[in-house]
N, C-alpha and C positions, 0 to 999 in steps of 0.2 A: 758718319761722313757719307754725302752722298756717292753715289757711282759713278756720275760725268759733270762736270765743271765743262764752264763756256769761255775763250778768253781772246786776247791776241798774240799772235807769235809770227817772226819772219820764217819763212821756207828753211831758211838754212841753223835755224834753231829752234825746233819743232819743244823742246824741253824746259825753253822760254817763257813760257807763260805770262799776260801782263793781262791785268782790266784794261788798260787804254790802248786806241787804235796808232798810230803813227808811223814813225819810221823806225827799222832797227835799232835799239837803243841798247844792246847786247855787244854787239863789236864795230856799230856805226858804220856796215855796210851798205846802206843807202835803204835797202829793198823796203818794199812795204810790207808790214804786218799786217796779216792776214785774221778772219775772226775763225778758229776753230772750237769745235766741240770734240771733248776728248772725253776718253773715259779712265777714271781713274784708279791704278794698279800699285799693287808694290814694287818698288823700284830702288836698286841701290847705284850710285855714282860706279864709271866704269875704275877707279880708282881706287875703291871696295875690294876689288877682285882681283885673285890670283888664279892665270891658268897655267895650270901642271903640265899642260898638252894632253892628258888624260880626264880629267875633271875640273871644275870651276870652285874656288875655294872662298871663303868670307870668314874674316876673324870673328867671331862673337863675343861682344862681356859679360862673364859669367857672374864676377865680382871686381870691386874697385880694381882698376887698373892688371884684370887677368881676360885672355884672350884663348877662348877654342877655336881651333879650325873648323868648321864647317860646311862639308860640300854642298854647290847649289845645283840646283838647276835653272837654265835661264833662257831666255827667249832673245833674238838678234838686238843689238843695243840697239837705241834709240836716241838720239843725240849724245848725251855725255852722260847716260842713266842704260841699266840693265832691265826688265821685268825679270820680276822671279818667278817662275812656276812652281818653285817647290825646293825647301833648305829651311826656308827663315818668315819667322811671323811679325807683322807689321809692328810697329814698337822696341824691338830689339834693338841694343845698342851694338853698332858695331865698328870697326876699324877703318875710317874710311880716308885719310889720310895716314902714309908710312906704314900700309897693311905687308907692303915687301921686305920690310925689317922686322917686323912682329911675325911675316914669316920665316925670314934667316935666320930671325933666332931660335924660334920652335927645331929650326932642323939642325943647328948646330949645336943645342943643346943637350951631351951627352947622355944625359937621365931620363929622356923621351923616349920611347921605342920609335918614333919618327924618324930619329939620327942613325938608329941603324938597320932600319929598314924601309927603304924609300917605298916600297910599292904599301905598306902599310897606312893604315888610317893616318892623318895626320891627326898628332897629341897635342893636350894643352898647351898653349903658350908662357911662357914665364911672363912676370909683367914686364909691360914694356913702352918706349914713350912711343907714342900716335897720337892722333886726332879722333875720338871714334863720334861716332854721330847714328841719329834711327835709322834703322829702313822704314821709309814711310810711302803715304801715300801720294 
């Protein structure tokens, strides 16, 4: 894959990316699309993410339908996308819709050291229904 892609996007949805010039066509704001050159990073939806108030979290699959916690590191979002600096390698499936039920359950489930000790790593998650989708580029 290359490193930067060339496309169009409006100002106010830089995560947009389109081949064609025109008008917003994202939430029909009117504004015009712009032509940028980006460079391109691993990135998960802000919808991926749980923050503890102490650290940034991303469910991972380990297997069919099982979910680790994962802490990340991430860089200031970016329209409706995170950068990762460091957690997760590109291709990884992960929880990216209902990741805050895949994580109430990990902590409410008795048999995790997670449930009874909150400052501890967060544990596997039991399976559980989400959406999970890659971090990609």
């Amino acid at each position: 894959m290359e490193r930067w892609t060339e496309g169009y996007a409006c100002p106010m949805h830089p995560d947009e990316l389109s081949d064609r010039p025109g008008i917003c066509r994202t939430c029909n704001c009117g504004m015009a699309m712009n032509k940028w050159k980006v460079e391109r990073v691993l990135s998960v939806p802000e919808s991926a993410v749980i923050d503890t108030g102490t650290r940034k979290v991303v469910y991972v699959e380990t297997q069919a339908g099982v979910y680790d916690a994962r802490a990340v590191t991430l860089d200031n979002r970016v329209g409706t996308y995170y950068p990762v600096i460091d957690g997760l390698a590109a291709g990884q499936r992960i929880v990216t819709q209902g990741a805050f039920l895949v994580d109430a359950e990990a902590r409410l489930n008795p048999s995790t050291p997670w449930a009874e000790d909150k400052s501890a790593p967060a544990a596997p998650a039991a399976p559980a229904e989400g959406h999970a989708g890659t971090a990609g580029m």
